[in-house]
Biopython code that builds the backbone (N, CA, C, O; Angstrom):
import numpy as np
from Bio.PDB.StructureBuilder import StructureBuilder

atoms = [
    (1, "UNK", "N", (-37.595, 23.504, -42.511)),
    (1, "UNK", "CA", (-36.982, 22.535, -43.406)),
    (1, "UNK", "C", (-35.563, 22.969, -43.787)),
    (1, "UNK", "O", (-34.644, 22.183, -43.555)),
    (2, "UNK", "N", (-35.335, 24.028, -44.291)),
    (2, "UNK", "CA", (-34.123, 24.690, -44.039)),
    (2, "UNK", "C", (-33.168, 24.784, -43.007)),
    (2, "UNK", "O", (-31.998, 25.139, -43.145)),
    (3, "UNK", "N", (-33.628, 24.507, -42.154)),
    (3, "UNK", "CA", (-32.717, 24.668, -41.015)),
    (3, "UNK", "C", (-31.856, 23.264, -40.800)),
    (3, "UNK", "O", (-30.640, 23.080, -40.752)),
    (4, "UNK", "N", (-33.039, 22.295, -40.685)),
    (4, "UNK", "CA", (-32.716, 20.752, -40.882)),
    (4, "UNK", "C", (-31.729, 20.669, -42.021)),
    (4, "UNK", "O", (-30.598, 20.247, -41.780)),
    (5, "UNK", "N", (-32.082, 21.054, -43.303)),
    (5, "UNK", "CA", (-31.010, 21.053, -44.317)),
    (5, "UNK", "C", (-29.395, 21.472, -43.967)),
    (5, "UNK", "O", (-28.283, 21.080, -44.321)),
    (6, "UNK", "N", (-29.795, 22.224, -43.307)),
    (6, "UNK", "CA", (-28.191, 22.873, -43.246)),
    (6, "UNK", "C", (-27.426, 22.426, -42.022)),
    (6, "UNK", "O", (-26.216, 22.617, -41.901)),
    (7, "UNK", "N", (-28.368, 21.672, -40.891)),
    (7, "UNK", "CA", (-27.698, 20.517, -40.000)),
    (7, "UNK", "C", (-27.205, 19.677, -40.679)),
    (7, "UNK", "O", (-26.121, 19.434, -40.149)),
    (8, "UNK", "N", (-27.296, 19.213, -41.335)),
    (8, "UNK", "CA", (-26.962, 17.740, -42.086)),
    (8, "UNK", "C", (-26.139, 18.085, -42.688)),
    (8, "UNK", "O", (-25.162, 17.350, -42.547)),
    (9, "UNK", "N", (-25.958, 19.008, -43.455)),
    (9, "UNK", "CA", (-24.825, 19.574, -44.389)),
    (9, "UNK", "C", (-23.946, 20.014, -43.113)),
    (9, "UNK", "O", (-23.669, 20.493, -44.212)),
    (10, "UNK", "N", (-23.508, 20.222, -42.424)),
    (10, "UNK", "CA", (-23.127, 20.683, -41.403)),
    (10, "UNK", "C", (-22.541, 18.910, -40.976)),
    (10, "UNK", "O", (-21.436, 18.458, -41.276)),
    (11, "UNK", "N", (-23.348, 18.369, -40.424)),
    (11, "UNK", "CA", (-22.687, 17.111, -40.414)),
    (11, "UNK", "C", (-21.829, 16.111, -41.748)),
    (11, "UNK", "O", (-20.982, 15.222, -41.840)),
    (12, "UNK", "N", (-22.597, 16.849, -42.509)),
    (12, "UNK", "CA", (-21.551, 15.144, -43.544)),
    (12, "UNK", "C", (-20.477, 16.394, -43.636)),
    (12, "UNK", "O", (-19.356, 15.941, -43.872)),
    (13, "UNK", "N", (-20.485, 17.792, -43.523)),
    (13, "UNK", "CA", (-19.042, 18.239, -43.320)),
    (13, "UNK", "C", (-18.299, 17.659, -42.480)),
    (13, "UNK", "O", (-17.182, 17.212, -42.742)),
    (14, "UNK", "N", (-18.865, 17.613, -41.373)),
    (14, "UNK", "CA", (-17.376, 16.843, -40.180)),
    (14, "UNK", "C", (-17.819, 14.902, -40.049)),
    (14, "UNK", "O", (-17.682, 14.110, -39.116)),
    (15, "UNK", "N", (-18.203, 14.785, -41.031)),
    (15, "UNK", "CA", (-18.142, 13.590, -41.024)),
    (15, "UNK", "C", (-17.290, 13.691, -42.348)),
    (15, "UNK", "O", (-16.277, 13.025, -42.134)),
    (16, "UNK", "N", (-17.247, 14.159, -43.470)),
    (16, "UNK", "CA", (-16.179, 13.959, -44.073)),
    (16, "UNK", "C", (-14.552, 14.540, -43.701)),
    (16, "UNK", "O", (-13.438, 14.169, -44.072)),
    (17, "UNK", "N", (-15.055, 15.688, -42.736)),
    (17, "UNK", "CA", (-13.316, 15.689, -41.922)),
    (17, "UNK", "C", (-12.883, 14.249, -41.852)),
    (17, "UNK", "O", (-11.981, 13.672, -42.460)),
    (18, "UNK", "N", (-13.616, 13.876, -41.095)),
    (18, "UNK", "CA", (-13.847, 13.194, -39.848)),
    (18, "UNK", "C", (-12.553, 11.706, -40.555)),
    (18, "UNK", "O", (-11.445, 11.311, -40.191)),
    (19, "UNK", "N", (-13.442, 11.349, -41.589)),
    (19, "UNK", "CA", (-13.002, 10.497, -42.639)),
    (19, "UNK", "C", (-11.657, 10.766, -42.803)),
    (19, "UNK", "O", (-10.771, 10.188, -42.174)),
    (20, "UNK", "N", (-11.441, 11.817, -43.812)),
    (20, "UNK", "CA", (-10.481, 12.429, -44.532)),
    (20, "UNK", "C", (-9.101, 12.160, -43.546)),
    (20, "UNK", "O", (-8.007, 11.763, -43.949)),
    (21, "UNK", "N", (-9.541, 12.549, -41.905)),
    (21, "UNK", "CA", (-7.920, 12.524, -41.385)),
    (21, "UNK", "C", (-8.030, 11.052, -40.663)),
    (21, "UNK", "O", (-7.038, 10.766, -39.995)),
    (22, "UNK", "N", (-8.871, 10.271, -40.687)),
    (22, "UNK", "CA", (-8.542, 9.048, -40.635)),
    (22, "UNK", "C", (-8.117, 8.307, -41.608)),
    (22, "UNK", "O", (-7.588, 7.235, -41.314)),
    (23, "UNK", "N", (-8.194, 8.544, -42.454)),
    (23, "UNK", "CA", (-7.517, 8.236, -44.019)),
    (23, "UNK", "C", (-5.944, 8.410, -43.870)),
    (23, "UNK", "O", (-5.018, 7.608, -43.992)),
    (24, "UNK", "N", (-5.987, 9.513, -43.616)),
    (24, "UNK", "CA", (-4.188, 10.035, -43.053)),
    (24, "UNK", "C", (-3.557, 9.482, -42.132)),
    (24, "UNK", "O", (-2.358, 9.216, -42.206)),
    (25, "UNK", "N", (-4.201, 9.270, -41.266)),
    (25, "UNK", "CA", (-3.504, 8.528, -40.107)),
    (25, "UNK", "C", (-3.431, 7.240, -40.506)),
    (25, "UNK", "O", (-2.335, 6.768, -40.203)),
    (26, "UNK", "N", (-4.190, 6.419, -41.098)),
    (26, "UNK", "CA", (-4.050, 4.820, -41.667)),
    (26, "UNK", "C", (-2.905, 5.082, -42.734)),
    (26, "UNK", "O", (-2.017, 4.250, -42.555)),
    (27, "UNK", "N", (-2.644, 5.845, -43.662)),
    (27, "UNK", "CA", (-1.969, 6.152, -44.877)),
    (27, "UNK", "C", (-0.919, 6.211, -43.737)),
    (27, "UNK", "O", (-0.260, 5.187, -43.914)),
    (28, "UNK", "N", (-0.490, 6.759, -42.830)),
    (28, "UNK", "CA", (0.911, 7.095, -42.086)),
    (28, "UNK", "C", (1.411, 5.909, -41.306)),
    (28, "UNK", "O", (2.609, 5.627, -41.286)),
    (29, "UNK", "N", (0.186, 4.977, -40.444)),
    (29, "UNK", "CA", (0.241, 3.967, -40.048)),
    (29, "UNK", "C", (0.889, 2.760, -41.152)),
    (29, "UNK", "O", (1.678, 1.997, -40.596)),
    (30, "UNK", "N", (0.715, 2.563, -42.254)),
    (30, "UNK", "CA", (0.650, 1.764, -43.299)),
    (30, "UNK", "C", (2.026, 2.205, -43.767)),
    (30, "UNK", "O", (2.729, 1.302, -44.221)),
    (31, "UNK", "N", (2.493, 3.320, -43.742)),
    (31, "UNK", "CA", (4.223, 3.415, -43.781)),
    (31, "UNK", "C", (5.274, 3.230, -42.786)),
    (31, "UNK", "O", (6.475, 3.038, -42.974)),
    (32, "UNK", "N", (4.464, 3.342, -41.439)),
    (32, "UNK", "CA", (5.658, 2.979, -40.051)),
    (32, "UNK", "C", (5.624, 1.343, -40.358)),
    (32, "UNK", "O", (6.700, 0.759, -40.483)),
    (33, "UNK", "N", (4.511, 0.696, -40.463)),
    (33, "UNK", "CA", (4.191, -0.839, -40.304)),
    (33, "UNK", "C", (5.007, -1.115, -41.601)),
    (33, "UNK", "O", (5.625, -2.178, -41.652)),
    (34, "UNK", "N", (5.069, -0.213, -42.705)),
    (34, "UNK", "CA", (6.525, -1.088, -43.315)),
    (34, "UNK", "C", (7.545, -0.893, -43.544)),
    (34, "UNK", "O", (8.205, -1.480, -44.400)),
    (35, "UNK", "N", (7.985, 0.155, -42.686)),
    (35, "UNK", "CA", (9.662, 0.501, -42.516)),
    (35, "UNK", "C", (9.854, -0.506, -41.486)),
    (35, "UNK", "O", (10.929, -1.106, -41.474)),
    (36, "UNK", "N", (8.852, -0.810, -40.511)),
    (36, "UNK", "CA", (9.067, -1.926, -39.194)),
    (36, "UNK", "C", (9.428, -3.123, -40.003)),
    (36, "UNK", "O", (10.507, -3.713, -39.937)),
    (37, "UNK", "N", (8.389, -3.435, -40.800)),
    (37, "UNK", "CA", (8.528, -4.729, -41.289)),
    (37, "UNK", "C", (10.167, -5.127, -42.136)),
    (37, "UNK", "O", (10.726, -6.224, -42.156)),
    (38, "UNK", "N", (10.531, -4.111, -42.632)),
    (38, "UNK", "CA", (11.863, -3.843, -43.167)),
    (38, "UNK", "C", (13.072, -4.280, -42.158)),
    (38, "UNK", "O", (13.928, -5.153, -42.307)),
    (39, "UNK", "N", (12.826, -3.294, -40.987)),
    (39, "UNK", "CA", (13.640, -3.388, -39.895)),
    (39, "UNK", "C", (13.738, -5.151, -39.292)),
    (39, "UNK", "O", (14.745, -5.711, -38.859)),
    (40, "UNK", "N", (12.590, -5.628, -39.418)),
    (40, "UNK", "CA", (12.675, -6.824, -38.021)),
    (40, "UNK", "C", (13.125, -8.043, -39.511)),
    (40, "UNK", "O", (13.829, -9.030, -39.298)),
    (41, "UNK", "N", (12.708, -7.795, -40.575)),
    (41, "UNK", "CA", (13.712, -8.716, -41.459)),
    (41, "UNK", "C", (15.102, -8.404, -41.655)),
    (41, "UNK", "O", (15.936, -9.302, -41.771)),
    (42, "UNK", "N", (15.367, -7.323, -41.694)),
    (42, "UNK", "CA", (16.978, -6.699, -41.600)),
    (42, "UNK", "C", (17.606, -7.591, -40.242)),
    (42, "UNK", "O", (18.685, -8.185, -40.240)),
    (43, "UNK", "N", (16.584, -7.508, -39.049)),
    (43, "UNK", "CA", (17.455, -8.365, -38.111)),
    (43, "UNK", "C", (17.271, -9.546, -37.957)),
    (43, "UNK", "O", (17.958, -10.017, -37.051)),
    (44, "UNK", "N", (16.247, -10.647, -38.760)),
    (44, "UNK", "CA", (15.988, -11.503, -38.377)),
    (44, "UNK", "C", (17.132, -12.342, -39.559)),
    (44, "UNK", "O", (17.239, -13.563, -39.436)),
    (45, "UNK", "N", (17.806, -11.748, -40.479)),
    (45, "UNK", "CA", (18.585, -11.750, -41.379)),
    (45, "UNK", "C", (19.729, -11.591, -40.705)),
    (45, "UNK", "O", (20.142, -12.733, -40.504)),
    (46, "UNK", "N", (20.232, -11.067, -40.392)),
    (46, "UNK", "CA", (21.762, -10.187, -39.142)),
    (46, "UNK", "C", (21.800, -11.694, -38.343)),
    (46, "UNK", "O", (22.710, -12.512, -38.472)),
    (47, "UNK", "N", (20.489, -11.878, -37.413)),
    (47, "UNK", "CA", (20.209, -12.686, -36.447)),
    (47, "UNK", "C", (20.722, -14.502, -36.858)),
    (47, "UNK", "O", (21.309, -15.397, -36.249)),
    (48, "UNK", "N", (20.061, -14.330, -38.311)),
    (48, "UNK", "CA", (20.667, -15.701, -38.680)),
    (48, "UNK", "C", (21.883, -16.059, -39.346)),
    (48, "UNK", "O", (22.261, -17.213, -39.548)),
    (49, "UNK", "N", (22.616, -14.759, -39.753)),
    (49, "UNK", "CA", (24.102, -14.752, -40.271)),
    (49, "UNK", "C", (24.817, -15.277, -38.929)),
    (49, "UNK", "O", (25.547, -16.254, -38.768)),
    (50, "UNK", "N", (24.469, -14.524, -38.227)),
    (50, "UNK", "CA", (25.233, -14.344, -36.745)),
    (50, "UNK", "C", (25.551, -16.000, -36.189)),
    (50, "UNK", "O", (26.605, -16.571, -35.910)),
    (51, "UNK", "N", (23.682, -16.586, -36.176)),
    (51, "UNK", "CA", (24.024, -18.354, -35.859)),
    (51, "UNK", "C", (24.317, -19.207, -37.161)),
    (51, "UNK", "O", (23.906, -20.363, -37.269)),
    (52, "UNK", "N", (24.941, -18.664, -37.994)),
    (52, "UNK", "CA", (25.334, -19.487, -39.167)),
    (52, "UNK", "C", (26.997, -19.867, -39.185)),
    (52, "UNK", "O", (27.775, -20.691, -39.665)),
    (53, "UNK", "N", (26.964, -18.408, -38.127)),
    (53, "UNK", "CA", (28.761, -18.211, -38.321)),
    (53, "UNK", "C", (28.982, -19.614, -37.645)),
    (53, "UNK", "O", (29.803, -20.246, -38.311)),
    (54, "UNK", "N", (28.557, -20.291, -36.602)),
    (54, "UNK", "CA", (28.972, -21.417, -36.092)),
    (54, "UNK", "C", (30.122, -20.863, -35.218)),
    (54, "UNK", "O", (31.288, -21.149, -35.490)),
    (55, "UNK", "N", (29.888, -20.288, -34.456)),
    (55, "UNK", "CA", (31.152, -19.655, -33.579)),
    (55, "UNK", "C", (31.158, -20.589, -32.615)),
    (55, "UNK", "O", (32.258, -20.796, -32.103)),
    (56, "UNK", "N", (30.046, -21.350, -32.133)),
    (56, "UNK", "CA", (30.083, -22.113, -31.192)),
    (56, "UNK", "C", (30.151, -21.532, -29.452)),
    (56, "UNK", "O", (30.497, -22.049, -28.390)),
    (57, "UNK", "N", (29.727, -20.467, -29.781)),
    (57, "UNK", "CA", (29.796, -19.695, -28.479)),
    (57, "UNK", "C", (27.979, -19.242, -27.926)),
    (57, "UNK", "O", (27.090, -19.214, -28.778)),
    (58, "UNK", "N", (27.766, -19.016, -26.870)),
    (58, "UNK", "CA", (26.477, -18.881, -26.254)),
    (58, "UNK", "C", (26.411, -17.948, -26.616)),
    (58, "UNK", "O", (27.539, -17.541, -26.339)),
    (59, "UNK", "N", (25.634, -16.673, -27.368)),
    (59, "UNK", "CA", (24.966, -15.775, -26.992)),
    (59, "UNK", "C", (24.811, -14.767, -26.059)),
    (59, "UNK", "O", (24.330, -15.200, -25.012)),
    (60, "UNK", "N", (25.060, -13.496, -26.054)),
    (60, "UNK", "CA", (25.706, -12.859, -24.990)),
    (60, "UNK", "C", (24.050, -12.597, -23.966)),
    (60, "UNK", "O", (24.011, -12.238, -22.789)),
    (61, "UNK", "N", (23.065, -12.851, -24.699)),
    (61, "UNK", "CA", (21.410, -12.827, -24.133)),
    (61, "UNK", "C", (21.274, -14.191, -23.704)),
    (61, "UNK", "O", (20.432, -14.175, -22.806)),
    (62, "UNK", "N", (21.609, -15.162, -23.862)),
    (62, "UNK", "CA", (21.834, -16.340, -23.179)),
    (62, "UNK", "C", (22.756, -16.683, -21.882)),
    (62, "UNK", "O", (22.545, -17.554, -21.038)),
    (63, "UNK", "N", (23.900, -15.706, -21.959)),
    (63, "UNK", "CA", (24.874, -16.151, -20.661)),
    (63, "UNK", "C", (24.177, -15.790, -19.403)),
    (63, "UNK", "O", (23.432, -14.855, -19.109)),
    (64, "UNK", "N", (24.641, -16.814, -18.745)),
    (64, "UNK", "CA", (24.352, -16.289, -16.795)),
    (64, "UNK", "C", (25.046, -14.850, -16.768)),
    (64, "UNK", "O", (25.990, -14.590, -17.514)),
    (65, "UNK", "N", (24.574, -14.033, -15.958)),
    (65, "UNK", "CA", (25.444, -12.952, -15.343)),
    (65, "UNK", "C", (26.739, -13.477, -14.521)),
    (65, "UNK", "O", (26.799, -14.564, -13.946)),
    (66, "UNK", "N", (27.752, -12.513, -14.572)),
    (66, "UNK", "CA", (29.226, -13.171, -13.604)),
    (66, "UNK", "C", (29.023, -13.044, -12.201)),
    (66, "UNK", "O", (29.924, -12.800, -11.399)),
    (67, "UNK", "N", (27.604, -13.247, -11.867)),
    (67, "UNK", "CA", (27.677, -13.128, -10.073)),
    (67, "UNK", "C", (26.411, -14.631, -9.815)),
    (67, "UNK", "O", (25.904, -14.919, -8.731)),
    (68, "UNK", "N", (26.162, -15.381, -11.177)),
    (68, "UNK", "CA", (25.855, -17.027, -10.665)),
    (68, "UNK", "C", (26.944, -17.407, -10.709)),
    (68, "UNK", "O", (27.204, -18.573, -10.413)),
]
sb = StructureBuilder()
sb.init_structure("model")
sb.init_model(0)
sb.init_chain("A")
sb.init_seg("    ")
for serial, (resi, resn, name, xyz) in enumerate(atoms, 1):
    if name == "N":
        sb.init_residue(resn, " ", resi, " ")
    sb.init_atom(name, np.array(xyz, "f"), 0.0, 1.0, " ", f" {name:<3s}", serial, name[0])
structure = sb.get_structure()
């Protein structure tokens, strides 16, 4: 019975590792996903100054290359 005891204790140890650094990795995930989210409004902001200016010009991701 003892022995069994101390398997199990033995497991919810690395099952609470187990936990613990998946906790960390979501906690680290959950800060890239909102510096990103920061970033792609920073350009989607840039992006719409840019077609506001009314320059009236194509887009340099829109032009043909100079060899059509």
């Amino acid at each position: 019975m003892e022995d069994r005891l101390t398997q199990l204790e033995t497991l919810v140890a690395h099952l609470t590792r187990t936990v613990e650094d998946l906790s960390d990795v979501v906690a680290r995930q959950s800060r890239e996903v909102d510096v990103l989210k920061r970033r792609v409004g920073l350009l989607m902001e840039r992006e719409a100054e840019r077609e506001s200016d009314g320059s009236g010009s194509i887009p340099l991701a829109d032009q043909r290359p100079p060899h059509w």
